[in-house]
N, C-alpha and C positions, 0 to 999 in steps of 0.2 A: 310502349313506354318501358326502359330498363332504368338499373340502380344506380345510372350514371348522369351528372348533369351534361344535357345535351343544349348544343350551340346552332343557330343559323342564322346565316347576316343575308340581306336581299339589300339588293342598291352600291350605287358608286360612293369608293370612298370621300369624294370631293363632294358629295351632301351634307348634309347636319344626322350626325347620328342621333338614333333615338334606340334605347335598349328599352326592351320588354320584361318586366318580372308579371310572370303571372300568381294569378291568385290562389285560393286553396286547392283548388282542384288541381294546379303545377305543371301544367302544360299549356302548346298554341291553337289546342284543338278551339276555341272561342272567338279568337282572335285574327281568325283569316279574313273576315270584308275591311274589318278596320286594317291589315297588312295591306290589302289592296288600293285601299280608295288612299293608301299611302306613297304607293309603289311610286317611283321615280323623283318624288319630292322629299324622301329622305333616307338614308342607311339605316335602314331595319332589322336589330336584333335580335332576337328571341329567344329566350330559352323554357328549358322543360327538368322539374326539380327530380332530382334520385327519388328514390320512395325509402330513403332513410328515415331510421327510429333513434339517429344517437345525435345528428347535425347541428351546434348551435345556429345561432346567426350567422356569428361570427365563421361561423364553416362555412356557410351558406354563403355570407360576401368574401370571404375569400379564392371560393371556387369560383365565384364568378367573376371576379374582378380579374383570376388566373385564366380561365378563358377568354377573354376581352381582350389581354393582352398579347395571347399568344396570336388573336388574328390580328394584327396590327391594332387593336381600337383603344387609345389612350386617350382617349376625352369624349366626352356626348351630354346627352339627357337621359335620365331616367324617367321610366315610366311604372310608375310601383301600383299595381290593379290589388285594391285590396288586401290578403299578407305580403304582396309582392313589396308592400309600401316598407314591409320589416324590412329584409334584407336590401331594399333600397336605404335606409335610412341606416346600416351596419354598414355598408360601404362608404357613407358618408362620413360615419364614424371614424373610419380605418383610413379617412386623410386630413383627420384632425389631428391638432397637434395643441399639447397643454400649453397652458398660459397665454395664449394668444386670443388677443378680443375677436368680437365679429369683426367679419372683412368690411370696411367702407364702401362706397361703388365706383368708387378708381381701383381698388383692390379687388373687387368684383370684375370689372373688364378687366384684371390681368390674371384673371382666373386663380385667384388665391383664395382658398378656403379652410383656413386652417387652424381648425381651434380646439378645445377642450374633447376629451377624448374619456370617458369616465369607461373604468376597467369593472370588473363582476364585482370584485373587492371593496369598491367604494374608492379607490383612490384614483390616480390617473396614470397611464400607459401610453410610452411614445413611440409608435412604428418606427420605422428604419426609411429615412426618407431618401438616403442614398437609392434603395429598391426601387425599381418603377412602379407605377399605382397610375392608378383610373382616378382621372382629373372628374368631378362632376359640375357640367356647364350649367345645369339646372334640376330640379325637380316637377314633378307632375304626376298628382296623387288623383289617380281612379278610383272612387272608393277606399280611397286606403283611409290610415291614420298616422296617428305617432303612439302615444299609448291608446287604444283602444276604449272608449269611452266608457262601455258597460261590461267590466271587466271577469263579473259572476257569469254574465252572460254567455260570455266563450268559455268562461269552464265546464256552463252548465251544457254546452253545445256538444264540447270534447265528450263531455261522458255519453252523451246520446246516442254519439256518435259512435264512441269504443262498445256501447249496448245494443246496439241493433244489429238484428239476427243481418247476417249477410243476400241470403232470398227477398229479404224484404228492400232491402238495399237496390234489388237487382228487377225490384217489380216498379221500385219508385224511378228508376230508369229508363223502363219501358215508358211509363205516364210521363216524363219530363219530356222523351224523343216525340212523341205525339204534340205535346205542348209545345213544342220548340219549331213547329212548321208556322203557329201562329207567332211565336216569339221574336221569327228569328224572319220571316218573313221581307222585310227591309235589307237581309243581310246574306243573301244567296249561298257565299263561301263560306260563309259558318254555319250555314243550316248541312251544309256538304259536310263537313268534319262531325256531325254532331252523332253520326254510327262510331268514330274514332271514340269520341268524347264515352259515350254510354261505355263502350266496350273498357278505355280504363278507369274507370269507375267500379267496376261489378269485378273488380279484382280484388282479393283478401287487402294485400299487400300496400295495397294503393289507400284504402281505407284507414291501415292502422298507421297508414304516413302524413296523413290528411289530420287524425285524431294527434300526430307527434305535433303539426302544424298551430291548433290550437293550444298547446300547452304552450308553444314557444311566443304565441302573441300573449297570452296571460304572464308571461313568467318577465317581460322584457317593458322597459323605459326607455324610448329615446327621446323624452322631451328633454331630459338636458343636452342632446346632440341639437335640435330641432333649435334652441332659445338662441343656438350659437353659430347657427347654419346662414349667411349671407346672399347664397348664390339666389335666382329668383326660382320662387316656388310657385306653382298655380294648382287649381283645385276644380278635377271633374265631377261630378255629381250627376246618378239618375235623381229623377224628381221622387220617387217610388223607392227608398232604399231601405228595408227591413231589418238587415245585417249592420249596419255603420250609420248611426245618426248624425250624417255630413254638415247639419247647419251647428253640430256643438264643435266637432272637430275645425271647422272653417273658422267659427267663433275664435276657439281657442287659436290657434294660427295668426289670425287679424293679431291681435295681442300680445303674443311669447316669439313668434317667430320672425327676425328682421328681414328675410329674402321673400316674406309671402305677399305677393303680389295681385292676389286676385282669384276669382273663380269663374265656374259656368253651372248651372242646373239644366239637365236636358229634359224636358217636358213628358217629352214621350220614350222615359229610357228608365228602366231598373238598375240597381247593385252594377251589373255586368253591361255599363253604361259605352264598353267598346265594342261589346259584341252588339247588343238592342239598339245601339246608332252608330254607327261605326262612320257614317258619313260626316256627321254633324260633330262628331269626338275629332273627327281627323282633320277637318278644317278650321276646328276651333285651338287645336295643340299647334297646329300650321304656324299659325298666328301669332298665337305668343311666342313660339319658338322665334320667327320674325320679326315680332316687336323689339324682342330682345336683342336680337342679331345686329340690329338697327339701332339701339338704344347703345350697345358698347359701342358700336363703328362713330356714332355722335361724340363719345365717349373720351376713347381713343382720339381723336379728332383734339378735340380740348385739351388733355393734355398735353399733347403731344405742342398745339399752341404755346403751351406756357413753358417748354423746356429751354432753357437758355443755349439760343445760337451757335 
């Protein structure tokens, strides 16, 4: 792992893109069976965060939204695994535009999403839309959130986090690797990666970028991005999640969010509900991805009826 964000796309550009933010830990070390049991049914992106201490979000979707670009990928689905859901939902940000309502679902199939844009200030900020930017066809939150429901919680997480001796750090890794034969047992290629995994883990560097991580979910609000976001959203969940209490977040979403379209609970999956089912995650994201695909082509369709001759 270096202090640079790093990119990998797997798949034919004529699939349905699907990009990867992964979660605190900031790499694809977790995420290889669920890559797999993906492989040919969609353009798979992936990235792996700097172990920076100074990045806002804001950094964070811009870097990534500048890599996307550079390989040709101007449109897809996000996939936001836990904090990956932050800088999912900062990139959504950075293709809003003030004063504009939510999109309808005629303006949803023609992929307009374009609204309220709230700046650190309190007021509002209009990107440059002449610029090219990352279209988002959808979201799909893995454990994520929008604000983070129990918000002491992650502070009180950071400090623990910035306090613990680094050997202890490095002994709680050994006991995870051992755990993880049981864990990850459904999931062959990521029990493969999980020497990768320990190994950036038990790095100083890697720690105090994980501790910068929770300050930036405490410190950030995207529900007013979230109340004003159209495109369709869905919602993974282990059944077992310790970190992210998914039925208040899913709550909240039914409610505030007009593009939230639904969820899944997977029975036998924790927090890291792509890595503990990666089969059942990837055939279930398939899906909706499909539904959807299906639901504008009807869409499109209709209009396209009603345009005068």
């Amino acid at each position: 792992m270096t202090d640079e964000l790093r990119i990998r796309v797997h798949g034919d550009a004529l699939l349905p893109t699907l990009v990867y933010l992964p979660g605190m830990h900031g790499d694809w070390t977790l995420v290889s069976s669920f890559r797999a049991a993906m492989a040919g049914r969609v353009r798979f992106v992936e990235f792996a965060y700097p172990r920076t201490l100074t990045w806002s979000l804001d950094d964070y979707a811009r870097a990534i939204e500048q890599a996307l670009l550079a390989n040709g990928i101007e449109r897809g689905w996000l996939l936001g695994e836990s904090f990956g859901s932050q800088p999912a939902w900062a990139i959504i940000a950075r293709d809003q535009i003030s004063g504009e309502p939510a999109p309808s679902r005629e303006e949803n199939c023609r992929g307009v999403s374009e609204v309220r844009l709230p700046s650190p200030g309190g007021g509002v900020r209009k990107p440059h839309r002449s610029q090219p930017h990352f279209q988002t066809q959808g979201l799909i939150l893995a454990g994520g959130f929008v604000r983070h429901p129990v918000n002491w919680a992650v502070r009180m997480a950071g400090l623990v986090s910035s306090a613990t001796p680094l050997w202890f750090v490095k002994l709680f890794c050994v006991v995870y690797a051992w755990y993880a034969r049981f864990r990850h047992k459904r999931a062959p290629e990521t029990l493969a990666s999980i020497a990768e995994f320990v190994a950036n883990r038990t790095v100083e560097a890697d720690r105090q970028a994980i501790v910068h991580r929770y300050a930036l979910i405490a410190d950030n609000d995207f529900r007013p991005v979230a109340r004003q976001f159209g495109q369709p959203i869905y919602y993974l969940a282990g059944l077992v999640d310790p970190l992210v209490p998914w039925c208040y977040v899913r709550w909240w979403l039914r409610r505030n969010c007009p593009g939230y379209r639904g969820g899944k609970t997977v029975w036998r999956a924790d927090h890291n509900v792509l890595g503990t089912a990666p089969q059942t995650a990837a055939g279930q994201i398939l899906a909706w991805i499909s539904e959807t695909r299906l639901s504008q082509h009807d869409l499109e369709l209709s209009i396209g009826r009603r345009q005068p001759g």
